[in-house]
C-alpha positions in Angstrom: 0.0 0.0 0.0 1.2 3.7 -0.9 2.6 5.8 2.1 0.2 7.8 3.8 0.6 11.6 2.8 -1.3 13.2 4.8 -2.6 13.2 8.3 -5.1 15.5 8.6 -8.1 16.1 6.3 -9.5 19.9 7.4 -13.2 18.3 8.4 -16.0 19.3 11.1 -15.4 19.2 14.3 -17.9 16.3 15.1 -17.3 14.4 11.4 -13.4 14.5 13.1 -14.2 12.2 15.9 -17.6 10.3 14.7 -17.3 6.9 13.8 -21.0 5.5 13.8 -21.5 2.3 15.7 -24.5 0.2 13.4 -27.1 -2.1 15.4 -26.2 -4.8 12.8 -23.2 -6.4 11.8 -21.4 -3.5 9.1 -19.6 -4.2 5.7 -16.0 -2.5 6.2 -13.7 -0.8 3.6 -10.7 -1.8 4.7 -8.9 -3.6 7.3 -5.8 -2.5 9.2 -4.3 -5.8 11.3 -7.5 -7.4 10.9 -9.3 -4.8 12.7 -11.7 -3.2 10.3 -12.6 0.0 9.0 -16.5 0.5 8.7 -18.2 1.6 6.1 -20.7 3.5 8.0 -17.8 5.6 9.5 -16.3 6.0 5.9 -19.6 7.7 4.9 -20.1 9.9 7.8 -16.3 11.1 7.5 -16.9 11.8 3.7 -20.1 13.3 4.2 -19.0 15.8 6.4 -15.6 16.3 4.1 -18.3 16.4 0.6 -20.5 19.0 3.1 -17.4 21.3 3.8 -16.1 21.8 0.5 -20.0 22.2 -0.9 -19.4 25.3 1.5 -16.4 26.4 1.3 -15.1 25.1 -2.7 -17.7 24.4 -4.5 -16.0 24.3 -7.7 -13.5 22.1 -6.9 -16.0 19.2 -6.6 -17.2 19.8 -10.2 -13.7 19.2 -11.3 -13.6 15.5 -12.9 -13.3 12.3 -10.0 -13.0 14.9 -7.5 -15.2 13.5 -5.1 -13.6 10.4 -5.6 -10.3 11.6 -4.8 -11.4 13.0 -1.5 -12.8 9.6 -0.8 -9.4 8.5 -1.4 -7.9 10.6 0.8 -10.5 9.9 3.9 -10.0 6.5 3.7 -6.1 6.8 3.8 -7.1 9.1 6.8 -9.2 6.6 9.0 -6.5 3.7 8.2 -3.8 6.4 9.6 -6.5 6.6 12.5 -6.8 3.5 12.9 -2.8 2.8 12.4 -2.4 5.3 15.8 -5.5 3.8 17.7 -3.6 0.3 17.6 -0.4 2.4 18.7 -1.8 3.9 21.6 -3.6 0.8 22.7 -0.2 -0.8 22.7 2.2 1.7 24.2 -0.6 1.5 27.1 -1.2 4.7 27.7 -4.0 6.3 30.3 -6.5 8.4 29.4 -8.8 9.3 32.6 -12.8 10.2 32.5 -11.8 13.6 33.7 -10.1 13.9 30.3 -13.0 12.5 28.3 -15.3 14.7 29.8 -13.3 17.6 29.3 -13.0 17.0 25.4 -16.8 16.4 25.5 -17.7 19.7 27.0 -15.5 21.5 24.8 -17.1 20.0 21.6 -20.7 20.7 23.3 -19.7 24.4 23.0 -19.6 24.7 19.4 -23.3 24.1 19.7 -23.9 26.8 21.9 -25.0 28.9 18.8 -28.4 27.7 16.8 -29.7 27.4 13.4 -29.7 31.0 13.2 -26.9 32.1 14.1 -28.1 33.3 17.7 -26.3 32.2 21.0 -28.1 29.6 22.8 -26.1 28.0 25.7 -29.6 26.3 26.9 -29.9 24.7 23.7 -26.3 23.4 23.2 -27.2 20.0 24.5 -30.1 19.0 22.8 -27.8 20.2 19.3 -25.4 18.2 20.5 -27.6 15.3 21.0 -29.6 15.5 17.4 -25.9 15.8 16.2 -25.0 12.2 17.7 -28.5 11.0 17.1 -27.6 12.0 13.2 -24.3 10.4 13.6 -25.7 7.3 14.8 -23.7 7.2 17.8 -25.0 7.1 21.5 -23.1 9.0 23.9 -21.1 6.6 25.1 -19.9 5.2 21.9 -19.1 8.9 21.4 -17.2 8.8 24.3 -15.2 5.6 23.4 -14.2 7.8 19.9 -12.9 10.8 22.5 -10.9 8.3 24.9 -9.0 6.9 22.0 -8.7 10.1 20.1 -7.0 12.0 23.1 -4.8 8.7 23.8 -3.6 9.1 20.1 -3.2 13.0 21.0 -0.9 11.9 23.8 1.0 9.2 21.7 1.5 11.6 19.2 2.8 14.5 21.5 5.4 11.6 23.4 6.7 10.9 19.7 6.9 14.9 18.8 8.8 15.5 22.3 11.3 12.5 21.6 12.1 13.7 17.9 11.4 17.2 16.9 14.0 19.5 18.0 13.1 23.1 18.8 12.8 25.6 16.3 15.9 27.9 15.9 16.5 31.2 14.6 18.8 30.3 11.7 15.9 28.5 10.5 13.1 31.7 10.9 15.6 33.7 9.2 15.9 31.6 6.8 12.0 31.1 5.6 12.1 35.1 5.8 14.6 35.6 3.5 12.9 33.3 1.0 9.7 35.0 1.9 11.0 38.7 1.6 12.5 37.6 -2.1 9.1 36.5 -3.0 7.4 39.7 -1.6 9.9 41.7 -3.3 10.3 39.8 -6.6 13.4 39.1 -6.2 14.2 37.2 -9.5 17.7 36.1 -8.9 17.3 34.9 -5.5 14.0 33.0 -6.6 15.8 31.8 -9.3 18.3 29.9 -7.0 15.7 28.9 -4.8 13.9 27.3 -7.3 17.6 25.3 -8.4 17.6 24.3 -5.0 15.0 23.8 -3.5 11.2 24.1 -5.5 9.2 23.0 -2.6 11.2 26.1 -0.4 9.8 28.3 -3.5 6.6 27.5 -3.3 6.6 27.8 0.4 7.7 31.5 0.0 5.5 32.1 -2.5 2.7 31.3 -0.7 3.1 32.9 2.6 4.0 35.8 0.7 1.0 36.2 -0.6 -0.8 35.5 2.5 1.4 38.8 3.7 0.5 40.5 1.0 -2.7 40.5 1.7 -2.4 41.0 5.4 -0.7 43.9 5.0 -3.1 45.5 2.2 -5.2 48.5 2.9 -8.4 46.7 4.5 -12.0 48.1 5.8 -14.0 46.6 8.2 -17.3 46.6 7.0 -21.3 45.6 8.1 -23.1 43.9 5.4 -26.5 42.8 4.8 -26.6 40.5 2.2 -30.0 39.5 -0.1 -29.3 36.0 -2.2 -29.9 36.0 -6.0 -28.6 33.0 -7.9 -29.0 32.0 -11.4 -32.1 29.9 -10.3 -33.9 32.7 -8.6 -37.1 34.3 -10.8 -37.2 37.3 -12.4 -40.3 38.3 -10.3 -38.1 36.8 -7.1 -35.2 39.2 -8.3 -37.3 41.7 -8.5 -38.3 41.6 -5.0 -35.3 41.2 -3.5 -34.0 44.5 -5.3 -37.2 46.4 -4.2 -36.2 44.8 -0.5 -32.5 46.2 -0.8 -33.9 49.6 -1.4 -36.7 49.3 1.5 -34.0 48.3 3.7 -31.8 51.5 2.7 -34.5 53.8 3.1 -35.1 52.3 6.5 -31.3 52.8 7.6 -31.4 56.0 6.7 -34.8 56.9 8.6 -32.3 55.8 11.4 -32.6 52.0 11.9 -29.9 50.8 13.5 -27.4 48.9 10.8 -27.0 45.6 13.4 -30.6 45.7 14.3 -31.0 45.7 10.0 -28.3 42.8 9.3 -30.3 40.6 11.9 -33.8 41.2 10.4 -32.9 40.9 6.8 -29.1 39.4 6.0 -29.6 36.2 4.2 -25.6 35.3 5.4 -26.8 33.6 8.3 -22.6 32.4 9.1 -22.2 36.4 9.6 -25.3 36.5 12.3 -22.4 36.0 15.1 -20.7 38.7 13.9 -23.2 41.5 13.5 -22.4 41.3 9.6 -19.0 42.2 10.5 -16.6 41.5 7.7 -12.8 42.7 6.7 -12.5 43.2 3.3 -9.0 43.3 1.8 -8.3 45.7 -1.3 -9.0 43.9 -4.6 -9.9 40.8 -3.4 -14.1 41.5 -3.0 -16.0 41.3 -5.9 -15.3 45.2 -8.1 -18.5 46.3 -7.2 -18.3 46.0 -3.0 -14.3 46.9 -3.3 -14.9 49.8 -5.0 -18.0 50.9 -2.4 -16.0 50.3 0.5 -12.9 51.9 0.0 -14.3 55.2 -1.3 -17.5 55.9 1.7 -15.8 57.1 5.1 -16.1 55.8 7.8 -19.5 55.5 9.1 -21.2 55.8 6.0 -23.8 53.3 4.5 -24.0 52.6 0.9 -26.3 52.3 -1.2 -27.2 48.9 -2.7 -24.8 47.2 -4.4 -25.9 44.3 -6.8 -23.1 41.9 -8.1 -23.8 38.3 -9.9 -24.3 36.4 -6.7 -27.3 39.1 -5.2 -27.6 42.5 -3.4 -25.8 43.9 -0.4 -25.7 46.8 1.8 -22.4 47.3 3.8 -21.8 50.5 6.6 -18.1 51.2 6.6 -17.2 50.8 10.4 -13.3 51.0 10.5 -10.1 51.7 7.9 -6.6 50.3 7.6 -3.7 51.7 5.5 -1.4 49.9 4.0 1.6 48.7 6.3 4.7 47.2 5.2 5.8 44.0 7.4 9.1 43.4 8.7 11.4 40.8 10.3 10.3 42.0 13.8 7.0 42.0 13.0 6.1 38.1 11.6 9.3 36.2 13.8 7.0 34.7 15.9 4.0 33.7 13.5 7.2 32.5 11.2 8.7 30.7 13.9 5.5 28.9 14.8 5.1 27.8 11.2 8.3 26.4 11.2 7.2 24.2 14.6 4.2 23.3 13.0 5.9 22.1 9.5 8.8 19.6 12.1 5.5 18.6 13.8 3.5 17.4 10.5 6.4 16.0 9.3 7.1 14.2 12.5 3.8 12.8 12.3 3.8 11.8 8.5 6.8 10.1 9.0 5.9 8.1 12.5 2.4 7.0 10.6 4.1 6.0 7.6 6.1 4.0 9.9 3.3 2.3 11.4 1.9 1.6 7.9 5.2 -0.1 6.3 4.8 -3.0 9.2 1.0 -3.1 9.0 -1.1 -5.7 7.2 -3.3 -3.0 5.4 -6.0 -4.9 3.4 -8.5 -2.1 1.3 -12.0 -3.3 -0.5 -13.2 -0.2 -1.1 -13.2 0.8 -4.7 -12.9 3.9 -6.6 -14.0 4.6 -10.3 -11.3 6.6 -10.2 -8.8 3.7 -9.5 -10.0 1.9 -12.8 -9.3 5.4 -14.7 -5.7 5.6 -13.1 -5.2 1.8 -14.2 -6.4 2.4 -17.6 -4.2 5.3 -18.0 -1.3 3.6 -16.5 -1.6 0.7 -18.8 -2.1 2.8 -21.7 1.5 4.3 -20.9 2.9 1.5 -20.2 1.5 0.0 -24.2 2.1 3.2 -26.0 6.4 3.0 -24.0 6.2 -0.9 -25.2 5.2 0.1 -28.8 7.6 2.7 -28.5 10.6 0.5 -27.7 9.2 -2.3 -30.0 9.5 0.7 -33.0 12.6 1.8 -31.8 14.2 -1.4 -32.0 12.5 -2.7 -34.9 14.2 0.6 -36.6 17.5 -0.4 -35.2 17.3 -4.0 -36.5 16.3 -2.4 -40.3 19.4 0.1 -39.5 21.3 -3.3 -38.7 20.1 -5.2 -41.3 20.8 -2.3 -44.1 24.2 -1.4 -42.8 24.8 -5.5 -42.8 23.2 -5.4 -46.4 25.8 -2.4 -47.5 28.5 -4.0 -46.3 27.9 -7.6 -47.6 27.7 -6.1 -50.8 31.2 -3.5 -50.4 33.0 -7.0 -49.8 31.1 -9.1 -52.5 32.3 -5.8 -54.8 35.8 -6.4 -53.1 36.2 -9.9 -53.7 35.2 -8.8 -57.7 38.0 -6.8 -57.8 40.4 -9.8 -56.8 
């Protein structure tokens, strides 16, 4: 079986630890030491992975086999699971009900806020409980998932301790210079980065751009936000436009903006925040950037549409541009190098694991059968390829034997 590549899939918080325990005996998708995977806990892991990126990247899943490919990747992520659960179990270690109950509570929290977006401590429980119930998990299965989960946390932080030395400053000043060359365009020192070291480059790259952004000019901004999607009916459309311009003639009659977002926003994510948002300079869609960066401070504007609906945003605060020094990112740098030794640490102790494992896998992918088709159409077209390329060499052979049969048949003649 291939290495595992990853350790982490970025998942919600419940889909992280769920692993649904069936009333009847449950098909599995793979084994790991003859312990199996189940296939209901495969589906509620990639449900929850499918869900996230339906939120967050839509339009990666419309890319071809993608969803396929994240299937791939869950299911190397509950054999790694799995791979660590046996590890802990082994080394012995001790997780107390204290420590379960802790990790419970703290997950019960991110149900403290409801449906719409309201804080509701009172109803965190009963959330909680239709989140299990969904889950198919009782609360003590549940609570089997945390013990082992936090006895993997404490495997994993005895392996980190024993082999990850501490970050030094050679090695933050390092990741800055390659950093500040990518911020700066430096093309001869990119240049020999990317000799060296491409991975390094595209490291830089990337948190250069993340500075970038970070220290663009930025607004802080309210925003009431009226959905209208390429489904939505002209007469709907219509409405929702006639709305956006109710709902500025009520903020300027003196509504208050917050009081406005929570009656009429459609973003119900933003209901936590008041609407709050921080909007970086050329990153919103043309329409909103241009809005907020020219009204002051306090001012609402008027309603903006762009090709996903209408908004209304109040500019609330302003941030120039800043530049962004050594001094100024050491410690986030530093703590990106820790991270990067940790991951690696991690990848390199599970891939361990999984080079002495009996790993059997019967799920299937329509991917996989793609992959192999490719792969053996490579490998035909490189046969044919090497079957031309030596049939030409044996017609070279046989002409230049040819030429020179006839050179000494001409010789001989001569004689």
């Amino acid at each position: 079986m291939n290495k595992m590549n990853r350790f982490l899939l970025p998942v919600l918080a419940l889909c992280l630890a769920a692993g649904a325990q069936g009333k009847v005996l449950e098909s599995s998708v793979a084994t790991v030491n003859g312990k199996p995977v189940l296939a209901s806990e495969y589906d509620t892991y990639y449900e929850g992975v499918i869900e996230q990126y339906q939120a967050a990247a839509p339009q990666f899943l419309e890319q071809p086999y993608a969803k396929d490919f994240l299937g791939k990747e869950v299911l190397k992520e509950l054999i790694s699971k799995e791979l660590l659960y046996q590890a802990a179990d082994e080394a012995k270690i001790v997780v107390k009900d204290s420590e379960v109950d802790e990790g419970i509570n703290e997950i019960k929290t991110r149900f403290i806020i409801d449906d719409n977006g309201k804080q509701d401590p009172k109803g965190a429980d009963k959330r909680f409980n239709e989140a299990l119930k969904k889950q198919h998990m009782t609360l003590k299965s549940y609570k089997e998932k945390i013990k082992k989960d936090i006895a993997v946390k404490k495997l994993m932080e005895a392996q980190i301790q024993a082999t990850v030395k501490p970050v030094e400053e050679a090695d933050v000043k390092a990741l800055y210079a390659n950093v500040e060359a990518a911020m700066k365009n430096n093309t001869k020192a990119l240049k020999k980065l990317e000799k060296e070291d491409p991975a390094k480059l595209r490291e830089a790259q990337l948190i250069a751009a993340k500075l970038t952004q970070l220290s663009a000019e930025q607004v802080r901004v309210g925003h009431i936000y009226l959905a209208v999607t390429k489904d939505t009916s002209k007469e709907d459309a219509k409405k929702k436009e006639e709305l956006a311009k109710q709902i500025k003639k009520e903020l300027d009659g003196g509504m208050d903006f917050s009081a406005a977002v929570k009656k009429y926003t459609e973003d119900k994510t933003a209901l936590a925040s008041g609407g709050d948002m921080i909007l970086i300079k050329g990153i919103a869609p043309k329409e909103i950037d241009e809005a907020a960066f020219s009204l002051p401070v306090g001012k609402v504007s008027e309603p903006i549409k762009t090709d996903i609906g209408w908004h209304i945003i109040k500019v609330k605060e302003k941030r120039a541009e800043k530049e962004i020094g050594y001094e100024d990112i050491a410690q986030d740098l530093a703590q990106y190098v820790a991270q990067q030794k940790i991951q690696t640490a991690m990848a390199e102790y599970v891939n361990g694991l999984a080079d002495k494992a009996d790993i059997k896998v019967t799920k299937t992918f329509e991917v996989d059968a793609q992959i192999e088709a490719e792969a053996a159409k490579r490998a035909a077209d490189e046969a044919k390829a090497e079957a031309d390329k030596a049939a030409k060499a044996d017609k070279q052979d046989a002409k230049a034997d040819k030429k020179a049969e006839a050179k000494a048949e001409k010789s001989d003649a001569k004689k």
